[in-house]
N, C-alpha and C positions, 0 to 999 in steps of 0.2 A: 144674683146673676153668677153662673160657673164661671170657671175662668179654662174649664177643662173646653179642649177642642176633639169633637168626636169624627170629622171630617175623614175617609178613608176613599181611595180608588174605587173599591167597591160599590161605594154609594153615589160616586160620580157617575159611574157607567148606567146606573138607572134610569137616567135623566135623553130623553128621545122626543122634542119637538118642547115648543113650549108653549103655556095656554096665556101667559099672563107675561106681561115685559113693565121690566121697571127703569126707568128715567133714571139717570145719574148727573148726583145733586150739584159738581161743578163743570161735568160740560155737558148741558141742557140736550143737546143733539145726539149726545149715546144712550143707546137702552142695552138693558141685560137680561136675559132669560132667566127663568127658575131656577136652575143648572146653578145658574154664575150667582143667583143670592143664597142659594145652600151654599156653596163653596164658600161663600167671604164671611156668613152668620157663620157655618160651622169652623171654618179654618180662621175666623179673626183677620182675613183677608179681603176689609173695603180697600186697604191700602192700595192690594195690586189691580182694583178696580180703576182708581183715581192714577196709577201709574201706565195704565192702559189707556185712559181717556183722555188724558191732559197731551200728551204728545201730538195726539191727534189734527190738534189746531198747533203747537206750536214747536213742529216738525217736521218739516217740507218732505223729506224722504218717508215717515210713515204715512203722512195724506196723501202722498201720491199712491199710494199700493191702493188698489183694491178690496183684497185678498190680504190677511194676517195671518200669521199664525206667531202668538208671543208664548214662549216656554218660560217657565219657570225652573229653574236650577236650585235648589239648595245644599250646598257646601256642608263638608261632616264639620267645620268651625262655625255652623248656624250662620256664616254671608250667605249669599244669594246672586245669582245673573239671571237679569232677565234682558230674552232678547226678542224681539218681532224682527221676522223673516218672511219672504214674499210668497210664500208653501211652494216655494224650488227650493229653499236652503238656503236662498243670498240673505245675507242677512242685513236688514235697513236701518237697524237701530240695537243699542243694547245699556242696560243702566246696571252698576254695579248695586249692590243691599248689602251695606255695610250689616245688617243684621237683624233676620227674621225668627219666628218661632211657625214657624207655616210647617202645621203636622206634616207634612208629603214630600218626599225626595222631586219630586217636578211634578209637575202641572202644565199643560196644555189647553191653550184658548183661543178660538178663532176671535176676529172681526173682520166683519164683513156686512156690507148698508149701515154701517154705524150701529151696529147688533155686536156687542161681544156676546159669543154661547160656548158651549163645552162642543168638543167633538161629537156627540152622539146627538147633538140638538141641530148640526147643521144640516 
């Protein structure tokens, strides 16, 4: 198995609607687009999968929103912010990362119906 991450903006934008959704392994009620399993297989990023889904039950401000939108921030010292905002900008939650290797200066993901997808899937 590589360890190399081939993950670019680029190949994210490809991604428009999705045929297939896959269940996440600890909170049973979120699924994710093809979009959002290229992103985590190729950026080594289930992490910010499980750090999008777990809040979900057990963080009254992020189950209340509807509508998500969590950004990913990576820091030129390789931390990381990630925050879910209500897609006005108010922002309902945010977790520091003490330290990632996430090839991508940020990343952008909706949720919404318990769907995390990339923007061009919504």
């Amino acid at each position: 198995m590589s360890n190399t991450k081939t993950l670019t903006a680029e190949a994210l934008r490809q991604f428009s609607g999705s045929e297939t959704w896959y269940r996440h392994s600890l909170n049973r009620n979120v699924l994710y687009t093809e979009g959002v399993q290229y992103l985590a297989e190729q950026g080594g990023a289930y992490w910010l999968l499980d750090a999008i889904a777990i809040p979900q039950t057990q963080v009254r401000a992020v189950a209340a929103e509807e509508f998500q939108v969590w950004t990913l921030k990576v820091n030129p010292d390789s931390s990381a912010l990630l925050t879910c905002d209500d897609g006005n900008g108010h922002v309902v939650y945010d977790q520091l990362i003490p330290f990632t290797d996430f090839p991508l200066p940020e990343v952008k993901l909706y949720f919404c119906n318990d769907v995390i997808m990339l923007p061009g899937e919504y």
